[in-house]
C-alpha positions in Angstrom: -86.5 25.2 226.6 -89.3 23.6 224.9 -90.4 21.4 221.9 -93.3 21.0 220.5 -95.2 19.1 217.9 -98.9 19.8 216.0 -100.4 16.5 214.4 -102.0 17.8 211.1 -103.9 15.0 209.7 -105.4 12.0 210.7 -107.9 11.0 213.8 -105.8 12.8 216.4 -105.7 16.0 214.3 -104.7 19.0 215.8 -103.6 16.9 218.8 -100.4 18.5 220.0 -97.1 16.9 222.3 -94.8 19.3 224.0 -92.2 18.9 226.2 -91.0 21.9 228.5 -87.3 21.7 230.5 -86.1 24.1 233.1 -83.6 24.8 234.8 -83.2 26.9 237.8 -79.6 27.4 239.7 -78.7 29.9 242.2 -75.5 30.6 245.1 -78.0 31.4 247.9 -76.7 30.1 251.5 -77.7 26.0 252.2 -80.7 27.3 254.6 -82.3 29.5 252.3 -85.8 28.7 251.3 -84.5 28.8 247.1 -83.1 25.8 246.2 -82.0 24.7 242.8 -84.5 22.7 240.6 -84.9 21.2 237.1 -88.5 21.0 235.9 -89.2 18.2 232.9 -93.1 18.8 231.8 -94.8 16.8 229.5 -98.4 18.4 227.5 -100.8 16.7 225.4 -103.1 20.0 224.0 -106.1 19.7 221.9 -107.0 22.6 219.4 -110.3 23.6 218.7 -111.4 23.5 215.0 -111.2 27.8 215.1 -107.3 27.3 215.8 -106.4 25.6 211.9 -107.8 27.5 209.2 -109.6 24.6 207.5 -110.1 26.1 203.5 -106.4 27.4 203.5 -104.9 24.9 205.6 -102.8 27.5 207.5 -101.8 26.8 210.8 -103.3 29.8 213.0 -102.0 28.6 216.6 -98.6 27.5 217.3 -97.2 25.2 219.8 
C-alpha cells in the first residue's frame, strides 16, 4: 500500500513524499527462517525538469 504526493509549484517543485506500508504474514513453523514483518518506508524523490511537461503543464511521471 502506498501514498504518494507531487509538489507542483513553488521552490520545492516537483519534490515528491511517499509513504510505502507492507505487510507480510505467514503459518510457517516458529524455527523457520520466514518470519512475519511489517515494512513502513518513508521517500522524498526529486524529478528532473524532463519528468513535468513545462508548456502543457501535464504531469508526465507519477508517484
Amino acid at each position: 500500500m502506498g501514498l504518494g504526493y507531487l509538489i507542483q509549484s513553488g521552490p520545492l517543485k516537483n519534490v515528491g513524499l511517499m509513504a510505502l506500508k507492507s505487510i507480510y504474514r505467514n503459518d510457517f513453523p516458529a524455527g523457520v527462517i520466514f518470519r512475519d514483518e511489517n515494512r513502513t518506508r518513508f521517500l522524498i524523490l526529486y524529478l528532473s525538469g524532463n519528468a513535468v511537461d513545462a508548456e502543457e503543464g501535464n504531469q508526465v511521471a507519477s508517484l
